[in-house]
KEVEXDREN-145295 format. One record per atom (N, C-alpha, C, O): residue in three letters; x, y, z. Coordinates in steps of 0.2 Angstrom, whole numbers, plus 2048, in hexadecimal, padded with zeros to 3 digits. Atoms other than C-alpha are relative to their C-alpha. Last residue first. Layout:
N
ALAXYZ
...
This chain:
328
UNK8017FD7FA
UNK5B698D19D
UNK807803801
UNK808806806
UNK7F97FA802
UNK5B398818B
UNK801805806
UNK7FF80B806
UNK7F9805801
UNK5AA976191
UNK804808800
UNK809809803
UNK7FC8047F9
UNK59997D197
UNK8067FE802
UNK8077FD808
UNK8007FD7FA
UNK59598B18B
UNK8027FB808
UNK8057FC80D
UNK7FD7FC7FE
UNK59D98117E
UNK7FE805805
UNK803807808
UNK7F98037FB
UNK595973181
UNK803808800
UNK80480B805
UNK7FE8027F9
UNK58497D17F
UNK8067FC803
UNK8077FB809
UNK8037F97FC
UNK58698716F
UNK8047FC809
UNK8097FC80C
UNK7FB7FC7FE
UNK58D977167
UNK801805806
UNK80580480B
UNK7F98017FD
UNK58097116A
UNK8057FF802
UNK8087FE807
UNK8008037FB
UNK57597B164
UNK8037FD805
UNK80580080A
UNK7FB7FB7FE
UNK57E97D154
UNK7FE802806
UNK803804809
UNK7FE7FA803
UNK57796D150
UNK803804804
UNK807802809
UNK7FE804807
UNK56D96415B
UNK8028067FD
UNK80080C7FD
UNK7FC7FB802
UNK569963170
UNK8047FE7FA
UNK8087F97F9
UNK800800807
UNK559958173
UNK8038087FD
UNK80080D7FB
UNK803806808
UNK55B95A184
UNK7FE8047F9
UNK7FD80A7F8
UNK8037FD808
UNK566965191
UNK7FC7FB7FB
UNK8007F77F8
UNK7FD7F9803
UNK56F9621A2
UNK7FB8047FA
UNK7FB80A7F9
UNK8017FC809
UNK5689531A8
UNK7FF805801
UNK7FB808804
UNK8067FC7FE
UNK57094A1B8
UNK7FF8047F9
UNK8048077F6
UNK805804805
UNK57C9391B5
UNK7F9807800
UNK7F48067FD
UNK8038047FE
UNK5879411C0
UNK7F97FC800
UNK7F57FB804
UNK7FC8037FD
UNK5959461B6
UNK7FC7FB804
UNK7FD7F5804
UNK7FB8017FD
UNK58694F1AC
UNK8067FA803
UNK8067F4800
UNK7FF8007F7
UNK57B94C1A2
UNK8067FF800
UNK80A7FB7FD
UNK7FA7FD7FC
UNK574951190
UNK8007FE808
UNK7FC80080C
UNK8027FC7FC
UNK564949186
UNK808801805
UNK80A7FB806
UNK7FC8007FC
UNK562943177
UNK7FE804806
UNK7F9807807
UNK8027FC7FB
UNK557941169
UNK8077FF804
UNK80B7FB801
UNK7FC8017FB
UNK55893D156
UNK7FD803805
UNK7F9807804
UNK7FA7FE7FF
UNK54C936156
UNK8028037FC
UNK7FF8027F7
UNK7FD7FF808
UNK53A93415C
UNK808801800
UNK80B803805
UNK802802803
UNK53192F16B
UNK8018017F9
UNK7FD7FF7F5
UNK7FE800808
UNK53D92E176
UNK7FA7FE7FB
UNK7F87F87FB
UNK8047FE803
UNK53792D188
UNK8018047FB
UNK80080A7FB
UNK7FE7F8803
UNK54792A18F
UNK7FB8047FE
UNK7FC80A7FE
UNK7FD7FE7F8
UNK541918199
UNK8018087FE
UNK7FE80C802
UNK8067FD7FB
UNK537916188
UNK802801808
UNK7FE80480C
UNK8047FC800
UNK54691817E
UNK7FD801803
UNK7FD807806
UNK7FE7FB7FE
UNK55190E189
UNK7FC8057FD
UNK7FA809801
UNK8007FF7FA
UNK5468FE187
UNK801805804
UNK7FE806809
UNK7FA8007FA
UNK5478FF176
UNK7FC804806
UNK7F8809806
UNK8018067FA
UNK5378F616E
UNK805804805
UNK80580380B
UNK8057FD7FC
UNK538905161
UNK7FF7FC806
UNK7FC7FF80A
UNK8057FC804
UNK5458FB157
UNK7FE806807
UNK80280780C
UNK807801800
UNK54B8EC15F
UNK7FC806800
UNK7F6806803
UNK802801804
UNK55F8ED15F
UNK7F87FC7FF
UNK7F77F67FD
UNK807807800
UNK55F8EF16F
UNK8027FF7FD
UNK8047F97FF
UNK804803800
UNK56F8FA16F
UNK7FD7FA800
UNK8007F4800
UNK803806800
UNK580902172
UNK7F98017FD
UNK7F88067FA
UNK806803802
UNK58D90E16D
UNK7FB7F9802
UNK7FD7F4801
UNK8058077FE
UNK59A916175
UNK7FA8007FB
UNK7F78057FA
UNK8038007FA
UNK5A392416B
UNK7FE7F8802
UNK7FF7F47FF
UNK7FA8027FC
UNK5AD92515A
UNK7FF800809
UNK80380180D
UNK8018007F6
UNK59E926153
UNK8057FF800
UNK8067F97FF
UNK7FC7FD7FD
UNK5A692A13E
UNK7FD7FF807
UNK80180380A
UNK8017FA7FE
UNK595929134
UNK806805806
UNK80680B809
UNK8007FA805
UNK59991B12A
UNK800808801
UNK80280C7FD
UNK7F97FF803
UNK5A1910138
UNK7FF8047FB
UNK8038087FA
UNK7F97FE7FD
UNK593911144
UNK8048037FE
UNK807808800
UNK8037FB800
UNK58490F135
UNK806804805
UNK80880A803
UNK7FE7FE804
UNK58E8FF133
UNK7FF8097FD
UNK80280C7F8
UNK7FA7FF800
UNK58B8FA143
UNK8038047F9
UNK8068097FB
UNK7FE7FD7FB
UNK57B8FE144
UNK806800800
UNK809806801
UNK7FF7F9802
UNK5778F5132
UNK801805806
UNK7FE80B804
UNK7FC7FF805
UNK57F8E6138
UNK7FF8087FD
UNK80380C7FB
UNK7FB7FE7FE
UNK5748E5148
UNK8078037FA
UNK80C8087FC
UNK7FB804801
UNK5658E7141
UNK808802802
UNK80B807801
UNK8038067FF
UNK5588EF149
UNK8047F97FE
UNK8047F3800
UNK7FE804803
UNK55F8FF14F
UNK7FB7F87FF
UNK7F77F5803
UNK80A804801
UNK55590A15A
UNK8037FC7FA
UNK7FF7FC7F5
UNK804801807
UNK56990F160
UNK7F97FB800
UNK7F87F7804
UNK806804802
UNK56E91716E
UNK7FF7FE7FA
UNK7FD8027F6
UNK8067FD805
UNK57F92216D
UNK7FA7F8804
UNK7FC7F3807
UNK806804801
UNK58792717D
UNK7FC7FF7FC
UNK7F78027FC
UNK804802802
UNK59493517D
UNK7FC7FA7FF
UNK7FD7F97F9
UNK7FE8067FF
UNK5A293F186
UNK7F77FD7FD
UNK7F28007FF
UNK80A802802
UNK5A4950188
UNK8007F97FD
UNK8067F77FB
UNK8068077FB
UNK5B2953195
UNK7FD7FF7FC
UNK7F87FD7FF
UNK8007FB7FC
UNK5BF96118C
UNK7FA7FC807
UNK7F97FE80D
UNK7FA7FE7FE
UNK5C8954180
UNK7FE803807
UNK80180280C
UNK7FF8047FD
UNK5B795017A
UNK8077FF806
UNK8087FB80A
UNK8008027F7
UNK5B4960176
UNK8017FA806
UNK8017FA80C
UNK7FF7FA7FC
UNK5B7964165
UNK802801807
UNK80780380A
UNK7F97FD803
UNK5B895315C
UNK801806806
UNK80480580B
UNK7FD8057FC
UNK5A794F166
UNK809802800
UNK80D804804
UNK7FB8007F8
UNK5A095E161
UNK8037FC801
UNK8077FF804
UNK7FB7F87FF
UNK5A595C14E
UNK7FF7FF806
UNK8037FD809
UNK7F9803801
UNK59E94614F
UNK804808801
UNK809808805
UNK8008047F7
UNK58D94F158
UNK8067FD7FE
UNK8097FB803
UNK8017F87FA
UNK58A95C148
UNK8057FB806
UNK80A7FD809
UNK7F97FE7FF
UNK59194B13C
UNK7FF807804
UNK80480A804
UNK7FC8047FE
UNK582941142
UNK806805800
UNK80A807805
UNK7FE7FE7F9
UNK57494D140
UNK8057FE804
UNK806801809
UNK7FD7FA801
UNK571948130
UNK802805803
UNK80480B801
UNK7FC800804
UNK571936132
UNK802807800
UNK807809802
UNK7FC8017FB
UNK56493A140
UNK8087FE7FE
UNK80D7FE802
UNK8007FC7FE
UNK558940135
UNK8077FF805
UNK80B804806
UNK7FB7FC804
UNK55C93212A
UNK800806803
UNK805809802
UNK8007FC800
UNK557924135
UNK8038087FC
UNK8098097FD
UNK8067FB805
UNK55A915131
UNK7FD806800
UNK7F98077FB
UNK7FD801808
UNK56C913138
UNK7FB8037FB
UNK7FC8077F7
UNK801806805
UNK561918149
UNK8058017F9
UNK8068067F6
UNK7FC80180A
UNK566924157
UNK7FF7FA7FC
UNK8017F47FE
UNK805805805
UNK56392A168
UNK8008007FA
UNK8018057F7
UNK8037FD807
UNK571934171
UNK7FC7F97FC
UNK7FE7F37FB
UNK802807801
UNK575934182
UNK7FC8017FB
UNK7F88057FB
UNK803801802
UNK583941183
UNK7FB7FB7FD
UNK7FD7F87F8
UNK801802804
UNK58D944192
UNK7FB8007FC
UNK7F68037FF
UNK807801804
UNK59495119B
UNK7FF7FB7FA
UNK8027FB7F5
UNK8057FA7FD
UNK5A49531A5
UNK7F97FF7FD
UNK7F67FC801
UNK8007F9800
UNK5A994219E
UNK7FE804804
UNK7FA801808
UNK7F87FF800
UNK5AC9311A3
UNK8028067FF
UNK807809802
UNK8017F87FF
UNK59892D1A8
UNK8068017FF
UNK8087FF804
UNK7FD7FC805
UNK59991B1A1
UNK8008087FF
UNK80080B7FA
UNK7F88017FD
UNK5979121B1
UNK8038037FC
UNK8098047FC
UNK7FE7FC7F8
UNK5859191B4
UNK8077FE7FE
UNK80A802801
UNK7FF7F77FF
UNK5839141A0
UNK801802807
UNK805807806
UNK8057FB7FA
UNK5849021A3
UNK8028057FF
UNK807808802
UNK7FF7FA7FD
UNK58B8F7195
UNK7FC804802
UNK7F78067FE
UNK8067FB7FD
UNK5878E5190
UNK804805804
UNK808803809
UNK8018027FB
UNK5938DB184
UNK7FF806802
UNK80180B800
UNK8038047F9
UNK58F8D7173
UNK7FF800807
UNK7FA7FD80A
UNK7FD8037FE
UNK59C8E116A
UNK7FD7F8803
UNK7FF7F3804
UNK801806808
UNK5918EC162
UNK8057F8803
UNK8047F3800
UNK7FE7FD806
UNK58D8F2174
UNK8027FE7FA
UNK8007F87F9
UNK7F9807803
UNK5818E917E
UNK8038067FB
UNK8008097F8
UNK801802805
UNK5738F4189
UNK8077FE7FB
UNK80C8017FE
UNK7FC805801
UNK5718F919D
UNK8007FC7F9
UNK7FD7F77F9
UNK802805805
UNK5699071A1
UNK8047FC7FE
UNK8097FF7FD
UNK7FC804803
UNK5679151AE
UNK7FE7FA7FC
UNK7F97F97FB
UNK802809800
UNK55B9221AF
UNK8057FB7FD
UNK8067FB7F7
UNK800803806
UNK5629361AE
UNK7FE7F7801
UNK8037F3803
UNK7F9802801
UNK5629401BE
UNK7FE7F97FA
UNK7F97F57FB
UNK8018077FD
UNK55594D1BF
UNK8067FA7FD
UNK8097FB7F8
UNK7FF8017F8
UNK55C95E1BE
UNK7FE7FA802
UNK8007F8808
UNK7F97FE800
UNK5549621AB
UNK801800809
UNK7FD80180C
UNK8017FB800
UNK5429561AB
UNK807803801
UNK80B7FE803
UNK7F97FF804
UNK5469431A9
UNK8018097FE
UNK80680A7FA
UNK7FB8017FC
UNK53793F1B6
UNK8078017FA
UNK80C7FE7FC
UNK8007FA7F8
UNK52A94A1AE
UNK8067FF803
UNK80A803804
UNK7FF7FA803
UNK52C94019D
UNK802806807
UNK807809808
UNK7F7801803
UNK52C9301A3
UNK8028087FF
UNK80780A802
UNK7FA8007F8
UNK51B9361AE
UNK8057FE7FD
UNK809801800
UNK7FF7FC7FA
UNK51593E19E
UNK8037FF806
UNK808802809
UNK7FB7FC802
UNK51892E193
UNK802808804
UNK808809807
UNK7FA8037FE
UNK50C92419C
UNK8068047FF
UNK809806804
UNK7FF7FE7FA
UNK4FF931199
UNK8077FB803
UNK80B7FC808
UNK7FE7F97FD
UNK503930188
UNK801801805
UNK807803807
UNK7FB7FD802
UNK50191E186
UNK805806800
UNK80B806802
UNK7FC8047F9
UNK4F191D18F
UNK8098027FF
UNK80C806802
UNK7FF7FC7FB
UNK4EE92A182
UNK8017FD805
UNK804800809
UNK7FC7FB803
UNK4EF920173
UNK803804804
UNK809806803
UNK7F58027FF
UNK4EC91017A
UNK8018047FF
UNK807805801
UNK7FF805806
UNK4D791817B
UNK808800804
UNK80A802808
UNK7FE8047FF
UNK4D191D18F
UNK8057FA7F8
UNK8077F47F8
UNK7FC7FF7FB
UNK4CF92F18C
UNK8047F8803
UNK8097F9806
UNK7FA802800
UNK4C992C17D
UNK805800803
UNK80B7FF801
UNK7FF805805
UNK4B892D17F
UNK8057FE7FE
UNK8047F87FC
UNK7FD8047FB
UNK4BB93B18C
UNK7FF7F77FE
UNK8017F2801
UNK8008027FE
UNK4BF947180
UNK7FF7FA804
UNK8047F6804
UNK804806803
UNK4CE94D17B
UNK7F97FD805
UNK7FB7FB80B
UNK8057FC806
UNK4D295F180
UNK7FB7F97FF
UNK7F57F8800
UNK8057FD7FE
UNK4DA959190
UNK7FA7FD7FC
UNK7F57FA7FE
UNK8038057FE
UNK4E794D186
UNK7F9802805
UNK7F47FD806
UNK803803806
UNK4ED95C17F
UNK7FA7FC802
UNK7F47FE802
UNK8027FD803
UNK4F1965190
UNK7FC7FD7FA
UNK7F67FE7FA
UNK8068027FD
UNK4FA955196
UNK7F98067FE
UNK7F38037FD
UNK804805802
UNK503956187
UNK7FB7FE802
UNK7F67FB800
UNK805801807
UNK507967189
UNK7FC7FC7FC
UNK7F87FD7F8
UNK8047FA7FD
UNK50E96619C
UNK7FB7FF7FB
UNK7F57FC7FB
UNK8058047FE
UNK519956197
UNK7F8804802
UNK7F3801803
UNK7FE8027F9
UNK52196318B
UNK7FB7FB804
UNK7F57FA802
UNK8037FE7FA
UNK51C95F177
UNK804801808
UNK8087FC809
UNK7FE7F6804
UNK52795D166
UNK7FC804805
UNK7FC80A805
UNK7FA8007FF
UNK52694B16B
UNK8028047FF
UNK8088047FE
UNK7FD8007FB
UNK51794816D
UNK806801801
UNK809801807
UNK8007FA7FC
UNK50F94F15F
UNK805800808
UNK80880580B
UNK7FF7FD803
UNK50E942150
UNK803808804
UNK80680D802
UNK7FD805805
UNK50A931158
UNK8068087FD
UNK80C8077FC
UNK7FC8037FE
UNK502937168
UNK8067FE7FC
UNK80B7FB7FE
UNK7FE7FF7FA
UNK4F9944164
UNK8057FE801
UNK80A801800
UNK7FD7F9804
UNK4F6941151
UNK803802808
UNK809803807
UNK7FB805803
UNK4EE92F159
UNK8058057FE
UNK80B8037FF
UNK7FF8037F9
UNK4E2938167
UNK8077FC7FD
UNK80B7FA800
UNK8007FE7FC
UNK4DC942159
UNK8047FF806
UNK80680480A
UNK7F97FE804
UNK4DA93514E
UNK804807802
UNK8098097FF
UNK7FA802800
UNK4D092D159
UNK8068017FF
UNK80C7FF800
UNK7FC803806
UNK4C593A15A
UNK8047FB801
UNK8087FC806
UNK803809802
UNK4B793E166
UNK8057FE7FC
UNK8037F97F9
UNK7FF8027F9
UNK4C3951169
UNK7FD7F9800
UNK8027F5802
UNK800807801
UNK4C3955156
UNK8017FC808
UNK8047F6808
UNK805801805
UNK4C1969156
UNK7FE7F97FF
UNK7F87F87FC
UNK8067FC7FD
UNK4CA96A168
UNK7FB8007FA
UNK7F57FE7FB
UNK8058067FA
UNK4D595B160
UNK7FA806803
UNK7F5803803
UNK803807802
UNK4DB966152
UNK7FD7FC804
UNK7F77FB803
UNK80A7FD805
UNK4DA97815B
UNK8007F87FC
UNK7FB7F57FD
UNK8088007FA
UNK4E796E167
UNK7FC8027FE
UNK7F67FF7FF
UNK8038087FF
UNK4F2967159
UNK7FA802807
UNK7F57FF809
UNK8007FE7F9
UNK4F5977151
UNK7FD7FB802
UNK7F77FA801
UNK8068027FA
UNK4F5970140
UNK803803805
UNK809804805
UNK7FF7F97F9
UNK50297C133
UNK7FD7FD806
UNK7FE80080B
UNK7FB7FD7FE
UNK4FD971124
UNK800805805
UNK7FC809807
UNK8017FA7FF
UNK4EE966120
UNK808802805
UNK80B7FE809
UNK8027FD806
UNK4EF956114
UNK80280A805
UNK80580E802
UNK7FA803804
UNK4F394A122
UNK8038057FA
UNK8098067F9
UNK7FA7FC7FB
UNK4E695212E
UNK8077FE7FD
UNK80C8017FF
UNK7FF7F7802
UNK4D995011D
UNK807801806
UNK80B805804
UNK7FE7FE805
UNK4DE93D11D
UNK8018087FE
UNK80680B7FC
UNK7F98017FF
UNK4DD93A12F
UNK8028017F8
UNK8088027F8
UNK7FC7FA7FC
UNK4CC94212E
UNK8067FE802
UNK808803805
UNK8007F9805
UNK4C7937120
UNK803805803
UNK807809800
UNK7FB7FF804
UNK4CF92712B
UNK7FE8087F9
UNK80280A7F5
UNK7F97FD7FD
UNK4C592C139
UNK8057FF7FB
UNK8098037FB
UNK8007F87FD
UNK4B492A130
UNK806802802
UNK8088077FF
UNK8018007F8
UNK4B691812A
UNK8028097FE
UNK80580D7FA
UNK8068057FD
UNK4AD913119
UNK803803809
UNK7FF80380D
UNK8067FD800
UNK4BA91610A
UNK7FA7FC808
UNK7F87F6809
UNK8058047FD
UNK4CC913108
UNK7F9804803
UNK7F9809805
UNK8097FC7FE
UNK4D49180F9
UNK7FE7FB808
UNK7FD7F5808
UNK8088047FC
UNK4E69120F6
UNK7FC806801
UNK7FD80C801
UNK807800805
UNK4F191E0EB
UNK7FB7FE804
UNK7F6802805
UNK8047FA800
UNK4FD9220F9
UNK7FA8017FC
UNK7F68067FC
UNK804801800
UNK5029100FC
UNK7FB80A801
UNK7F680B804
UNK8008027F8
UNK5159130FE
UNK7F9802802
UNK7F8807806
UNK7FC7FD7FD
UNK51791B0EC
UNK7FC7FF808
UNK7F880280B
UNK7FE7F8802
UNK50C90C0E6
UNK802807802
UNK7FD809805
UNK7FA7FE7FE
UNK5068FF0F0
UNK8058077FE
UNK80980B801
UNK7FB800805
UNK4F59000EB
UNK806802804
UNK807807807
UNK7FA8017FD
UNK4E68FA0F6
UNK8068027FA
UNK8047FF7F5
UNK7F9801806
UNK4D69010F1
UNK8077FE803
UNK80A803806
UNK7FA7FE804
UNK4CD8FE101
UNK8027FF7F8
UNK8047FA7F6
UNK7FE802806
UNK4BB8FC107
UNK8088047FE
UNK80880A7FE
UNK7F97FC802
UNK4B58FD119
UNK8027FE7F8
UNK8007F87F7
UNK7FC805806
UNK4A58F7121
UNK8058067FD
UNK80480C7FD
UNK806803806
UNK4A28FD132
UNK8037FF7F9
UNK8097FF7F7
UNK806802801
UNK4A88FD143
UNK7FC8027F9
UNK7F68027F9
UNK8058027FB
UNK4B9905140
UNK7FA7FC801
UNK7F97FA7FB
UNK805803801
UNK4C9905139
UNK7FB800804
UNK7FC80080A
UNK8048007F8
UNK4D6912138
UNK7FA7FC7FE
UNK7F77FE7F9
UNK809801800
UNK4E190E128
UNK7FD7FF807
UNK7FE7FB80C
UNK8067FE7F9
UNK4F3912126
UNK7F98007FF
UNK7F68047FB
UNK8047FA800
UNK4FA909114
UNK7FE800808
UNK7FD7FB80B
UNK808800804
UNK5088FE119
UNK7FC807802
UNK7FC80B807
UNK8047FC7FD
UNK51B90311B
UNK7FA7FF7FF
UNK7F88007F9
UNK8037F5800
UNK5258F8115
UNK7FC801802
UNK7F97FD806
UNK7F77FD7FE
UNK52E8E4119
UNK7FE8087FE
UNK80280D800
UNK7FF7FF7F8
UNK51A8DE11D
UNK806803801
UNK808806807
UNK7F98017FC
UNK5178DE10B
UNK801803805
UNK801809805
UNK800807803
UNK5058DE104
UNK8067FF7FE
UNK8087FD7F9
UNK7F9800803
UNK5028EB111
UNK8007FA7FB
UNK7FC7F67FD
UNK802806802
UNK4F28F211E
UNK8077FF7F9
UNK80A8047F8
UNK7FC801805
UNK4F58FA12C
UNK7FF7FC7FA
UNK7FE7F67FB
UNK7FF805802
UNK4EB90013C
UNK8047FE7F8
UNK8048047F5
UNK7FC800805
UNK4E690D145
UNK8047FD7FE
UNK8097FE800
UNK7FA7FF7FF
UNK4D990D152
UNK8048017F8
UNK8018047F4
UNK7FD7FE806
UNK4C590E152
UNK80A7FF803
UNK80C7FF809
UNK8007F9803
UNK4C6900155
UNK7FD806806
UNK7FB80580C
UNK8027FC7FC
UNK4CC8EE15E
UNK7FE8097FB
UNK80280C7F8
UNK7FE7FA7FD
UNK4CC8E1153
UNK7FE805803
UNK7F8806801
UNK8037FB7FB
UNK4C48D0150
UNK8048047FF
UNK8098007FE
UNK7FF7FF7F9
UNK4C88CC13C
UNK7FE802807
UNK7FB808807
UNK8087FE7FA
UNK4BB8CC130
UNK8057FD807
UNK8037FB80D
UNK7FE8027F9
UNK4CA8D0121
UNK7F9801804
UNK7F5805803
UNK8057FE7F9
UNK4C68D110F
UNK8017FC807
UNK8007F6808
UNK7FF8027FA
UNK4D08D10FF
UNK7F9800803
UNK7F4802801
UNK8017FF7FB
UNK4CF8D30EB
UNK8007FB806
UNK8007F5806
UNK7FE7FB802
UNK4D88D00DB
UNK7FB805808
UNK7FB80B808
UNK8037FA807
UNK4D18C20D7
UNK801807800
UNK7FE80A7FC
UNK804804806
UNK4D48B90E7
UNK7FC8057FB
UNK7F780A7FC
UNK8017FB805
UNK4E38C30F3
UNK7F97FA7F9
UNK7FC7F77F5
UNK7FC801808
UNK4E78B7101
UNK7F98037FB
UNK7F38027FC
UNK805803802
UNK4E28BE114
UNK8048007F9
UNK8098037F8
UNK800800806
UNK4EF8C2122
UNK7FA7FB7FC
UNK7F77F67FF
UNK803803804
UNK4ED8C7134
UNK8017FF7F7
UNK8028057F4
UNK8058037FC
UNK4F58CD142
UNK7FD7FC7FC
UNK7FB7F77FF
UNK803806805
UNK5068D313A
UNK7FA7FD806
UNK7FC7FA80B
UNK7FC8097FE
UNK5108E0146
UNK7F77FC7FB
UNK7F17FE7FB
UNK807805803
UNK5108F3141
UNK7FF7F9803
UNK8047F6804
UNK7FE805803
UNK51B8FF14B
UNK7FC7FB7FC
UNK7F87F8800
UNK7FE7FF805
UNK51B910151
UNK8027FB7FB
UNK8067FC7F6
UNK7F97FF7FE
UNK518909162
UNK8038037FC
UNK8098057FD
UNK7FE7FE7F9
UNK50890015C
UNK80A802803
UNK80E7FE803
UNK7F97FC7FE
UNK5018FF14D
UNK800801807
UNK7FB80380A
UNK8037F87F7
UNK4F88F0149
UNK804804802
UNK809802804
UNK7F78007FA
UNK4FD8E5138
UNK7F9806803
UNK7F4809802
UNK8037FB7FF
UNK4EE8DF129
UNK807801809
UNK80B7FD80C
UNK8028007FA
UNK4F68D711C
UNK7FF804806
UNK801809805
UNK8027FA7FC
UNK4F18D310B
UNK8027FF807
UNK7FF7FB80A
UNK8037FF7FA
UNK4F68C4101
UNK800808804
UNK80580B803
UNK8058047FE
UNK4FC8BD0F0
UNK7FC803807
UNK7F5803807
UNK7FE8047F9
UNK5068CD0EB
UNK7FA7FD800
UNK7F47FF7FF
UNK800804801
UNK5068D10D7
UNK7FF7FA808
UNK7FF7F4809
UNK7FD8047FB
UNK5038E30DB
UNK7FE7F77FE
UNK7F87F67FD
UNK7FB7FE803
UNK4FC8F30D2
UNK8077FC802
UNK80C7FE803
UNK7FE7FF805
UNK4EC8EF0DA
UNK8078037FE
UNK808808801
UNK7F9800800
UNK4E48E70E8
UNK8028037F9
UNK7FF8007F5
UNK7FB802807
UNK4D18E90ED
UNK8078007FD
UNK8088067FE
UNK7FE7FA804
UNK4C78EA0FC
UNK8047FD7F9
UNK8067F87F6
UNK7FE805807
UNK4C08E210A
UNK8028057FC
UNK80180B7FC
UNK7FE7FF804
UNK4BD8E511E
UNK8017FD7F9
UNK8037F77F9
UNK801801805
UNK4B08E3129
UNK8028037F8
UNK7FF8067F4
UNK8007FA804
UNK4B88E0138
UNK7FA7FC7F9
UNK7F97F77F8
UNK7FF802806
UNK4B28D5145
UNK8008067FB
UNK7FC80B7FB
UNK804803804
UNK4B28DE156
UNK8037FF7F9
UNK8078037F7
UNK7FE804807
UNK4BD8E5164
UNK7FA7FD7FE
UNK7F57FD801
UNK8008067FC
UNK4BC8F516E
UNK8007FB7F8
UNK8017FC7F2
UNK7FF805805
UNK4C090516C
UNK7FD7FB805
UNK7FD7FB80B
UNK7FB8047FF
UNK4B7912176
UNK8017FA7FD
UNK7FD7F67FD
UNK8008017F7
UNK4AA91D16C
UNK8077FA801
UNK80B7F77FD
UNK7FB8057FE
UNK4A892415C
UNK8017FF805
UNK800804809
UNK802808802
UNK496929153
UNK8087FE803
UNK80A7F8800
UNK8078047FE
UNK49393815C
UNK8017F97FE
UNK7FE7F5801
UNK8027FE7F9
UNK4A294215D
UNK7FC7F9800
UNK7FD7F5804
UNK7FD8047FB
UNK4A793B14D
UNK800800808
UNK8027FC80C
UNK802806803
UNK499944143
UNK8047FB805
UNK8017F6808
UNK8088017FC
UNK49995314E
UNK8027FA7FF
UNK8047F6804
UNK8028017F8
UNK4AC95614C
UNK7FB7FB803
UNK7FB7F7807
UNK8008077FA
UNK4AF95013A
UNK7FC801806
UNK7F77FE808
UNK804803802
UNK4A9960131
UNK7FF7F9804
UNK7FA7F7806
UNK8057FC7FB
UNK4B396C13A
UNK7FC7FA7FE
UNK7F97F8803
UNK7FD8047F6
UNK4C3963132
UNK7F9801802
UNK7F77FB805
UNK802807800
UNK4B8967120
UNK8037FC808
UNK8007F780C
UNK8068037FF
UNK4B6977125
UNK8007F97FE
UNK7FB7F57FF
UNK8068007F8
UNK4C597C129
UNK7FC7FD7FF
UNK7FC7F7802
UNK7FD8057FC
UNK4CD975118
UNK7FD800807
UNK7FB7FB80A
């Protein structure tokens, strides 16, 4: 498996350079699927959005849309699931498209960066810097970063990464992205005082976290319905609450919710008996990217006077830490 990673390097050293736009040359095939059309979505933000669609003739497609490559992009023959991931680039592309256990059959053949997102997919244990130091030209490299790493990183580590890559990607979305993320990241450091925010609670009407510090310590906790990591994380943080809220601890959910009904409803299943608000707008939330959240669950702990005590505190953790503060 080394060697096949090692083998990308030169190859995409040499032949990838700074995205830019041009006519794709994509086409391909559909199967195990009565759907009339294909469509092709752009990812951004951990999200897809619909740019183009083509109808299915005889059982084959083909888009010559302009877009930007190399990047990462989507293709689906329903917009309400996850589509196949596909890195597009300057030269002709062929898919088998099958939706099939959430298109893991498909084949695509023709771009370089999606082989080497296939083997980094495939391979266990990565060390994301020996990956990018072996694949530093990459896009995929600069995608694995940002998509799959940053959030299990210090802003220290990211900048660090984002070194490795070289300088061909120093300017893709990937890492613009990132380096944005580093200054959110810097400023929410422990001792700095937590970013205020203003968002609707199920109710409809708009609450401000500065006026809702009630406790000795609160918890701003990010949270979606759809989330299942976050489901199962719910009854740790409903015991502290029970435990200590009596003693100051007090808590704030967020939701990346997108429907209202299932947030609420995700509320009353799981027992919140806290504040809650949201966007309702997915990955769009405004408070995540003030938090620089880029996955969930997260959280982060502060004080009476809004100032951060501790993040992404889970489990027995948690505990750990109220009661070091509260059992006084």
């Amino acid at each position: 498996m080394k060697k096949i990673l090692l083998g990308f390097a030169l190859f995409l050293g040499i032949t990838q350079s700074q995205a830019q736009e041009h006519n794709l040359q994509l086409k391909g095939t559909v199967a195990d699927t009565v759907a009339q059309y294909v469509y092709l979505q752009k990812f951004h933000n951990k999200m897809f959005t619909t740019i183009d669609s083509v109808k299915v003739k005889d059982g084959s497609f083909s888009f010559k849309t302009k877009v930007k490559t190399s990047e990462l992009y989507g293709l689906s023959v329903n917009t309400a699931n996850i589509p196949l991931y596909v890195f597009l680039e300057k030269t002709p592309i062929t898919v088998k498209l099958s939706p099939v256990k959430n298109y893991s059959t498909s084949v695509v053949e023709g771009s370089a960066s999606q082989d080497l997102f296939d083997v980094y997919r495939k391979t266990k244990n990565v060390e994301i810097s020996k990956f990018i130091t072996e694949h530093p030209a990459s896009i995929v490299s600069a995608y694995v970063l940002y998509r799959n790493w940053s959030y299990r990183l210090t802003p220290d580590q990211i900048t660090q990464n984002i070194a490795l890559l070289d300088k061909s990607q120093q300017n893709s979305t990937y890492v613009k992205e990132l380096k944005e993320l580093v200054k959110v990241l810097n400023g929410l450091q422990i001792g700095k005082k937590a970013p205020d925010f203003t968002a609707n609670n199920p109710d409809g009407k708009p609450v401000r976290f500065s006026e809702n510090l009630k406790g000795e310590y609160t918890l701003v906790d990010f949270w979606a319905s759809w989330c299942a990591p976050c489901r199962k994380e719910n009854p740790n943080i409903v015991a502290a609450y029970k435990q200590y809220h009596d003693k100051g601890f007090n808590i704030i959910g967020i939701s990346l919710d997108k429907k209202k009904e299932n947030w609420i409803k995700g509320i009353k299943d799981d027992n919140l008996d806290w504040l809650q608000v949201s966007e309702l707008i997915y990955w769009n939330s405004a408070i995540a990217k003030l938090y620089g959240v880029r996955a969930i669950p997260a959280n982060y702990l502060v004080d009476s006077k809004g100032i951060i005590v501790a993040r992404n505190l889970r489990g027995e953790e948690l505990q750990t830490t109220l009661k070091s503060l509260l059992d006084k």
